[in-house]
N, C-alpha and C positions, 0 to 999 in steps of 0.2 A: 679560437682565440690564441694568442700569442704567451707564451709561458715562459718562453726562452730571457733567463738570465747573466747564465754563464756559459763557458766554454763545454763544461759538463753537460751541462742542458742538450747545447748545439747535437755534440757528439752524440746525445744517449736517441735525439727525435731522426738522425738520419741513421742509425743504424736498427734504430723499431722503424723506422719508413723503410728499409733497404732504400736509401734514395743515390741515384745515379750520376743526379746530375746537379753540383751546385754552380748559382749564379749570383757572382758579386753585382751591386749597383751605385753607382754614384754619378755627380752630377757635375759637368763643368761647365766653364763660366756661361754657358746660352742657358742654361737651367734646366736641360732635357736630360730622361735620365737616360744613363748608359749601362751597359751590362758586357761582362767577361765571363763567358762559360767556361766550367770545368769538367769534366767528366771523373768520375770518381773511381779510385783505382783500388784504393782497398783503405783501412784506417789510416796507416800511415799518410796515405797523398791528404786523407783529408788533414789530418790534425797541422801536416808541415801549410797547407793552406791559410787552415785557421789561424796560425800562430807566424807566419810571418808574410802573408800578403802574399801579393804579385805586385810587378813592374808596371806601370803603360807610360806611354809617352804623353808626356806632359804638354808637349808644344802643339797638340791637336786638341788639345781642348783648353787652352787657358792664353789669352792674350800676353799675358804680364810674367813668358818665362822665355829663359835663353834658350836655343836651338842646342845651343855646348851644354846644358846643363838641364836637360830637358826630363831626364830621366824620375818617375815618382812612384812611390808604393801606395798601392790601397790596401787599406787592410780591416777586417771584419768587425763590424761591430756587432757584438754577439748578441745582444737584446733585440736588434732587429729581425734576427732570422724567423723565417717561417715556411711551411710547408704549403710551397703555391698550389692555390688551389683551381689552375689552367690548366696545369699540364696532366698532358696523359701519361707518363714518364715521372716514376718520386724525383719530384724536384724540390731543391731548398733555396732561397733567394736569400740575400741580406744585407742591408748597406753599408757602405765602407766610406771610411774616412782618409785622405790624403794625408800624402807624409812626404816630407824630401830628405835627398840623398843622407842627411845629417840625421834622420829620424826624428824630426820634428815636425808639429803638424806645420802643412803646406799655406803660407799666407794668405795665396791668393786664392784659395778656394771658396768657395760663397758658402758653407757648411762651416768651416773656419771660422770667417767671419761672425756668421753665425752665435759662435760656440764665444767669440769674445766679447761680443754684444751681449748675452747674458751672462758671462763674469762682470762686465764689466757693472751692470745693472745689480746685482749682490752685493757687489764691495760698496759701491755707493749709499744703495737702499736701505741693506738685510734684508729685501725679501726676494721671491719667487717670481717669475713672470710667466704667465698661465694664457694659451691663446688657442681660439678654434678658429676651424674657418667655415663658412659659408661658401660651398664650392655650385656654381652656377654654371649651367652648360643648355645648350641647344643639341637634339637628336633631327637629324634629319635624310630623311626617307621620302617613297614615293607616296603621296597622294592616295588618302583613302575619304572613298566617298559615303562609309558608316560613321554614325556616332560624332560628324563635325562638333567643334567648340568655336563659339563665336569669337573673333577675333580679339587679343589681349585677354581672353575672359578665362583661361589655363588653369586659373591658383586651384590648388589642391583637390584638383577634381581626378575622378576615381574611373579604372576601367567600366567599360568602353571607352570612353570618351578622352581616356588619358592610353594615348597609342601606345609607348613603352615603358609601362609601368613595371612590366617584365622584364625588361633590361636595367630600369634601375631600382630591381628590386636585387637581379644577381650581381649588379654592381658594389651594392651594400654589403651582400653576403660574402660576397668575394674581399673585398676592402677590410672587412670584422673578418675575416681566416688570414688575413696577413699580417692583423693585429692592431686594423685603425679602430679608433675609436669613434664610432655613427651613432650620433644621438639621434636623427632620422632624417628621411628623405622624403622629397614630394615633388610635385608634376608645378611648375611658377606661370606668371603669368601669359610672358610669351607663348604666342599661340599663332600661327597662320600659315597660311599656302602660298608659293610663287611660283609660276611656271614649272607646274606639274608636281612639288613638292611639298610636300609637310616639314614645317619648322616647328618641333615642340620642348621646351623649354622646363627644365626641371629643377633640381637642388638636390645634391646631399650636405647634410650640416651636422659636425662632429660634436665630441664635447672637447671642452676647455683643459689641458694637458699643458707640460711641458714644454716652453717655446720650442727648446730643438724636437723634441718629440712631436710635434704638432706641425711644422716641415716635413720631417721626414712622412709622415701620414699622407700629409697632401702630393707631395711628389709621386708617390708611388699609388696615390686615388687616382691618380690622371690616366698615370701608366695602364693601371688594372683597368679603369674606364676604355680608353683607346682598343683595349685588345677586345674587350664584350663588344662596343659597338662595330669592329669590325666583324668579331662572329657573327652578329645579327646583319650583317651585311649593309649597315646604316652606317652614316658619319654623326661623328662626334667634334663637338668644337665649344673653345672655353674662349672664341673669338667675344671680344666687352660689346661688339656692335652689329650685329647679322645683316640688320636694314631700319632705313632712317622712319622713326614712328611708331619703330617694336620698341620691346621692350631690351633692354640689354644686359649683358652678362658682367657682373659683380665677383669680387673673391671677397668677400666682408669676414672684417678679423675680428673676433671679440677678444677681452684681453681681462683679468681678471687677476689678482696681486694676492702675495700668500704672506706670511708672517707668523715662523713657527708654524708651518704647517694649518693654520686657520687663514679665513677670510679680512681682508681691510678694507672690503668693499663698502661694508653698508656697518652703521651704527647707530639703533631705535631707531630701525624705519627709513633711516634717512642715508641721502650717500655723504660716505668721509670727506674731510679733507684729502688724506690720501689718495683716494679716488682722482678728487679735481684735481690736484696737481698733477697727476699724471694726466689727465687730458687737457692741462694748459701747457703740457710738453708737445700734446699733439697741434694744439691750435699754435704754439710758436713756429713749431715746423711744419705747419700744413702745407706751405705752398712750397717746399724742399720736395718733400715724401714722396709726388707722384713721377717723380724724375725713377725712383726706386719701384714704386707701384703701375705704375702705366705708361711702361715705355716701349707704345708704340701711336701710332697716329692715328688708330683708328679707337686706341681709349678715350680719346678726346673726343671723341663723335657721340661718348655715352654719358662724358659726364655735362648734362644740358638741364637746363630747369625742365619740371613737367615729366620727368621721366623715373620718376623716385632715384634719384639720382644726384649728390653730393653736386655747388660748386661754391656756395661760400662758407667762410673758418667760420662755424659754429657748433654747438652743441647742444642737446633737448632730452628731455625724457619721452620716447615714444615717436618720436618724429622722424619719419624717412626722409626729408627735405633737407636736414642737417647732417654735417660730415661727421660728425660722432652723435649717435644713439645712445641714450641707457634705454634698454630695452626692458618691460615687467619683471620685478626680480624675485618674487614673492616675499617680500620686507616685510610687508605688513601683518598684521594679528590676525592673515585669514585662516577659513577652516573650510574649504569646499568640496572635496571627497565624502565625508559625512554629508554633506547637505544635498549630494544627486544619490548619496548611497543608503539612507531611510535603514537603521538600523545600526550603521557601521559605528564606532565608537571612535569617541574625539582624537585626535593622532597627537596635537599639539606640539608638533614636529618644528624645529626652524631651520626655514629651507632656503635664508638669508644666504646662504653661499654659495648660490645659483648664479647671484647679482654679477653680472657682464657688462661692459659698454663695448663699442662696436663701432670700427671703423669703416667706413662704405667706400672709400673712394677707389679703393685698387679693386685689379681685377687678375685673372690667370693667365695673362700673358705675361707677368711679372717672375721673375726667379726667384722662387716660393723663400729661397737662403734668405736670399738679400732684403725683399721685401720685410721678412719677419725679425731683420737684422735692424733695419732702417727705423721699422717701431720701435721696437726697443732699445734705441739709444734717442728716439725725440721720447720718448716717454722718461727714460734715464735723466734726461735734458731738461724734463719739467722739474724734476728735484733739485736739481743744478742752479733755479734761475731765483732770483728773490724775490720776485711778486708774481711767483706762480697763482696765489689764489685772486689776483687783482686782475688778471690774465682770463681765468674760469671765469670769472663774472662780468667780465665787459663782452664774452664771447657766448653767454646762457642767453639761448632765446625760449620764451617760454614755450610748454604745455599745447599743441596744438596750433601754434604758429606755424601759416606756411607762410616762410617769406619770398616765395614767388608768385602771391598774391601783390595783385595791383596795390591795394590797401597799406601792403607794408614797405613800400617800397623806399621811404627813410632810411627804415633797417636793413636791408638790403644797398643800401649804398655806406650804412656804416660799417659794414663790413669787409674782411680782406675777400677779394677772391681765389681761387685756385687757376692755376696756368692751364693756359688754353691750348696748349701747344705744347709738343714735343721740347722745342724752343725751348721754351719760355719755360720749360720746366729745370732745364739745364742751368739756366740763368740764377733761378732761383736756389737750384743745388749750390750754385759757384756763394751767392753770396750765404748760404748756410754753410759749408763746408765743414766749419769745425764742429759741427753737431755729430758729422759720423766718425771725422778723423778723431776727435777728444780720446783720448784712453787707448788710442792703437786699435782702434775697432775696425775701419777701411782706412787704405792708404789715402795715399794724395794721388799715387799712379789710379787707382780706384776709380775714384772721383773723376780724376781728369776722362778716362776711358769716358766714364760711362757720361760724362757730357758729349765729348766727342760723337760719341753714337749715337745721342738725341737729337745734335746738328744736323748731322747729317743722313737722319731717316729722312 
């Protein structure tokens, strides 16, 4: 687990590791990460590391900077570092944050960004924004003809039967030594064979952290993923859509609101006001978000009825059919430990600050920055609006409603739907626009880009 605070910290874990070799990482605007080796020469090279950066060149990784002026400092954010747990060599990793020439953080960074999406979510709120993710991938290898699983029928089943349960068990462990945060992992529904191949389909899913802490996690989940599934000599992919019929791959954000350090999720039982308002921020800007969430053309391929898969503005408790989830939060007066444990004494614990709602629609082809930027200012946005709770309840479909039953298809035509297209998602950004721009959160050059690139995928 991760320990590292400060600058002290960094210094006292590389020189108990003797470690050799440190590696910065950060992320430009395609959302991959990148890394700068150093090799470590004695204390001094590290400390002048830690304390003022390096250089890269800015105009290879960011659309929105001058060729004359190209020049940018990363530099260590020291809570991140950790002693990776890949290498054969003491290695220490850590993420870095952008800076320009003036020593200011760098605008256009989607980390940036980021970072002003939740100021900007504080000063309006007073509270906290708390989000995990449901990180969804496909492993895919050759064809084994033990221990078959019948097609779609995957969900949480166990070796044999679940072929790399061993990859993403050292996935997790790998992920928990670089100091993410795994509330746990399992084998998901997708499940099948195509021309000689095994497609098998799994999840790890964190807990609920600090917006930017909870980016940083997922960036470097993928990172750590990518490098196991190549040891195992398997591919890894966080692609939303494999093949037409499977099942497909999800990034689901839960998001959870703090206040003074306590929950405003849930009050006797029930969810807050607070709560709804922030998800009538989501249903204003639903049909903006996936411009941010799923920009590419083959996330359109996954978001389809019938496939547990978001496409109209709604909201439910329990229900995968709807674009926002409240998933069981344990609100209620129960006591269930005692009652399978015959013996155990009442806990009478409240575990009320469990309670999460959850967005489905994006997936990890998204730029985990931006994406968790883009919630958090339509969430910001629902406190912003004046009939936010009038908003929550024309878009609350009940308890077990699928409204992609023939039956309800009323409801389903009262409803907005979500852009079907790269397009169409761009469009929908243009006429949201002030939801991200408000507060100097994304530019307008931002925006404009990132239509542009949905056009013309």
């Amino acid at each position: 687990m991760n320990r590292i605070r400060t600058k002290r910290d960094l210094v006292k874990l590389c020189i108990r590791n003797k470690v050799e070799v440190l590696n910065f990482h950060y992320c430009g605007w395609d959302g991959h990460l990148k890394t700068l080796n150093f090799a470590i020469r004695d204390r001094k090279h590290l400390l002048s590391l830690l304390e003022a950066g390096e250089r890269v060149d800015g105009s290879s990784l960011f659309p929105f900077i001058e060729a004359g002026r190209s020049d940018l400092y990363v530099v260590p954010k020291y809570r991140t570092a950790f002693l990776n747990p890949l290498e054969e060599v003491p290695t220490v990793d850590v993420m870095c944050s952008f800076f320009d020439r003036d020593g200011k953080p760098f605008e256009s960074a989607p980390e940036t960004v980021l970072s002003k999406a939740a100021k900007a979510f504080r000063e309006v709120t007073g509270m906290e924004m708390y989000t995990m993710g449901e990180l969804e991938y496909y492993i895919i290898g050759p064809e084994e003809p033990l221990y078959k699983v019948p097609d779609q029928k995957g969900y949480h089943e166990s070796k044999p039967y679940c072929k790399y349960a061993d990859l993403r068990t050292d996935a997790m462990r790998a992920i928990t030594a670089a100091g993410g945060t795994v509330k746990y992992a399992h084998s998901e529904v997708g499940n099948f064979t195509l021309d000689g191949m095994n497609y098998e389909q799994n999840e790890i899913e964190f807990t609920a952290v600090p917006i930017e802490q909870a980016a940083d996690e997922l960036v470097l989940a993928k990172w750590l993923m990518a490098q196991i599934a190549a040891r195992y000599g398997v591919e890894i992919s966080f692609a939303p859509k494999i093949a037409a019929g499977k099942a497909g791959s999800g990034l689901h954000v839960h998001m959870r609101f703090t206040r003074n350090g306590k929950s405003v999720m849930t009050s006797g039982g029930e969810l807050t006001d607070t709560a709804k308002t922030a998800i009538a921020g989501l249903m204003d800007a639903g049909t903006s978000l996936p411009a941010w969430g799923n920009p590419s053309k083959i996330s359109f391929q996954r978001l389809v009825p019938h496939q547990e898969a978001p496409t109209s503005l709604c909201w439910s408790f329990s229900n995968r059919s709807a674009l926002v989830r409240v998933p069981l939060g344990w609100t209620g007066d129960v006591e269930m430990a005692s009652k399978c444990n015959p013996g155990e004494r009442l806990l009478r614990k409240d575990f009320s600050d469990k309670q999460t709602f959850e967005w489905r629609a994006s997936d990890a082809m998204a730029d985990i920055y931006l994406l968790m930027a883009s919630l958090c200012c339509a969430v910001r946005h629902g406190f912003e609006m004046d009939n936010a709770l009038g908003i929550s309840e024309r878009t609350y479909v009940g308890l077990g409603v699928n409204i992609h039953d023939a039956s309800n298809s009323k409801l389903m035509e009262s409803l907005e739907q979500l852009p079907a297209s790269t397009s169409q998602a761009a469009d929908e950004l243009e006429k949201d626009r002030a939801i991200y721009t408000s507060r100097g959160v994304f530019s307008d050059s931002m925006v404009d880009y990132q239509e542009n690139f949905l056009r013309n995928l």
